[in-house]
Backbone bond lengths (Angstrom), bond angles and torsions (degrees), N, CA, C in turn:
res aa  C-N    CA-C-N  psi(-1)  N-CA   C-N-CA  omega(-1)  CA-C   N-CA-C  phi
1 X - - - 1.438 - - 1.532 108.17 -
2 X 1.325 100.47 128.44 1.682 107.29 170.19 1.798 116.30 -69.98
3 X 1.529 116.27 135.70 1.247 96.08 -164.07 1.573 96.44 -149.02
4 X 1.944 107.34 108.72 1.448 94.41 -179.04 1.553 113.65 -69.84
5 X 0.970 119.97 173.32 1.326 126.09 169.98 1.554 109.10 -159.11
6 X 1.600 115.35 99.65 1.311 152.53 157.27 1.453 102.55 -31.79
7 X 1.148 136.35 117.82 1.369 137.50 156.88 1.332 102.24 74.81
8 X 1.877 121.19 40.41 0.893 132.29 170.74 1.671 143.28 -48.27
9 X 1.803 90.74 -37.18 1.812 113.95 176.00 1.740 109.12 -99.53
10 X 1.554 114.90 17.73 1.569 110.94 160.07 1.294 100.26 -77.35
11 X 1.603 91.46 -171.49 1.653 108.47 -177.33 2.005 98.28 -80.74
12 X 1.126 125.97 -31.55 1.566 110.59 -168.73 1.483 100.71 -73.62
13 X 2.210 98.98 -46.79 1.400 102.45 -177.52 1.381 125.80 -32.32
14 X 1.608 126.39 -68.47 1.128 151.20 -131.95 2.095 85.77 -85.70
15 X 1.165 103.43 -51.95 1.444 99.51 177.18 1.838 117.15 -57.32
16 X 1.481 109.99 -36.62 1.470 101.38 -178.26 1.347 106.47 -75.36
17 X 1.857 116.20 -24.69 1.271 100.96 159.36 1.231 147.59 -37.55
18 X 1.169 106.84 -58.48 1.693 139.12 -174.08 1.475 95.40 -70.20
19 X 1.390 146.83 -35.18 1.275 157.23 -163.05 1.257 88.80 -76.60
20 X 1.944 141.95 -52.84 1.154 149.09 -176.62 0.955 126.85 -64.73
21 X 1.302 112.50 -19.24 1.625 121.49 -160.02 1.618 91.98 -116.41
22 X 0.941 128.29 -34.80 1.471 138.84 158.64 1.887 117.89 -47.89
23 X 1.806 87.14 -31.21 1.618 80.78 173.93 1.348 126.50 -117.19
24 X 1.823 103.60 13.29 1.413 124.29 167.50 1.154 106.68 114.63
25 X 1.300 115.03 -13.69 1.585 111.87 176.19 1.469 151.89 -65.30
26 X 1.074 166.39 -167.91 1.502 137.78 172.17 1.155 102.14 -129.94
27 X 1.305 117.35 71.04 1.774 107.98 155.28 1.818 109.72 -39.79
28 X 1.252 78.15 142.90 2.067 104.71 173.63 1.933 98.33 -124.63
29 X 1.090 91.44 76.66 2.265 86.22 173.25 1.834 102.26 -61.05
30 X 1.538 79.62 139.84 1.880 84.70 164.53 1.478 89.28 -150.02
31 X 1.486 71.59 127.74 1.733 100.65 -162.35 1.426 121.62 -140.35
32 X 1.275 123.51 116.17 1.664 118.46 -161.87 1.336 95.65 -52.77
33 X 1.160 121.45 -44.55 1.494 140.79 -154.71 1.596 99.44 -61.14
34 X 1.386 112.17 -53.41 1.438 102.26 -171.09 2.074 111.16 -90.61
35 X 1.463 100.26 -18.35 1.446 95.30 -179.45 1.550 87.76 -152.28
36 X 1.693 105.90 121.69 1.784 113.51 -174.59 1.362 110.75 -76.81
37 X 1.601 124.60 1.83 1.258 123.34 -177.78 1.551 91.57 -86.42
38 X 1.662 123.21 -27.43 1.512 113.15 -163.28 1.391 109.20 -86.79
39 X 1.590 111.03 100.94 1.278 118.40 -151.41 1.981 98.15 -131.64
40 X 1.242 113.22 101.72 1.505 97.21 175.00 1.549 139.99 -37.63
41 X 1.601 92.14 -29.08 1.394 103.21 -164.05 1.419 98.02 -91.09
42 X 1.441 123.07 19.58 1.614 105.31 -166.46 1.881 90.24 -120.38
43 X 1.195 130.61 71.69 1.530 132.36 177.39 1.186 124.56 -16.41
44 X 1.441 132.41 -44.35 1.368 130.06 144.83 1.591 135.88 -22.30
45 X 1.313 86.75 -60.10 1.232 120.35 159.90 1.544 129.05 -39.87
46 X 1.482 100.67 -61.12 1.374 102.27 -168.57 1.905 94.09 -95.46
47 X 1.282 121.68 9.17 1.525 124.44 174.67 1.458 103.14 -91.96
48 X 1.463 112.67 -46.28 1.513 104.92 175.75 1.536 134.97 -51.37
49 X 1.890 102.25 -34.11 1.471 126.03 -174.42 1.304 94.09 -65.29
50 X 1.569 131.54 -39.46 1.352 118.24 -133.90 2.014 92.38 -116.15
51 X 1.335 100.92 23.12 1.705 120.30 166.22 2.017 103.16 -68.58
52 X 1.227 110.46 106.72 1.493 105.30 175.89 1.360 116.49 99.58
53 X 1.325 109.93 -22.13 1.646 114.42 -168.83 1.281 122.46 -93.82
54 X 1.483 110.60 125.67 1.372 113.51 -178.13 1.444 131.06 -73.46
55 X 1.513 110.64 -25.15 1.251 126.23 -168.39 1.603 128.47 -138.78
56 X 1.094 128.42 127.27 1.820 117.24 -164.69 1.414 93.96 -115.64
57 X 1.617 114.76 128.00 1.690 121.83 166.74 1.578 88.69 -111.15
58 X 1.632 128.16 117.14 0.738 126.11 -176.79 1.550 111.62 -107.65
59 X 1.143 119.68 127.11 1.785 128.86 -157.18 1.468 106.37 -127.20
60 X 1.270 111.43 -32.59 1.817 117.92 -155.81 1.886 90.67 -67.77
């Protein structure tokens, strides 16, 4: 399962990451931190991330 995860490169993010990927899953982080375009508040934005994805853990 594809799995965004919002506020992926914080400290909760990065752990629910690793929790996903641990259970086979494919976290996709969008994360200002790692790419400044990945910005929640920018709707485009968060429409493009969510191309393919089955599942949103939202953290940011």
């Amino acid at each position: 399962m594809r799995v965004l995860v919002t506020g992926g490169a914080g400290f909760i993010g990065s752990h629910v990451v690793d929790a996903l990927r641990a259970r086979g899953h494919e976290p996709l982080v969008f994360d200002v931190r790692e790419d400044p375009a990945a910005d929640v508040r920018d709707p485009a934005a968060v429409a493009a991330a969510l191309a393919g994805v089955d599942a949103v853990c939202h953290q940011a």
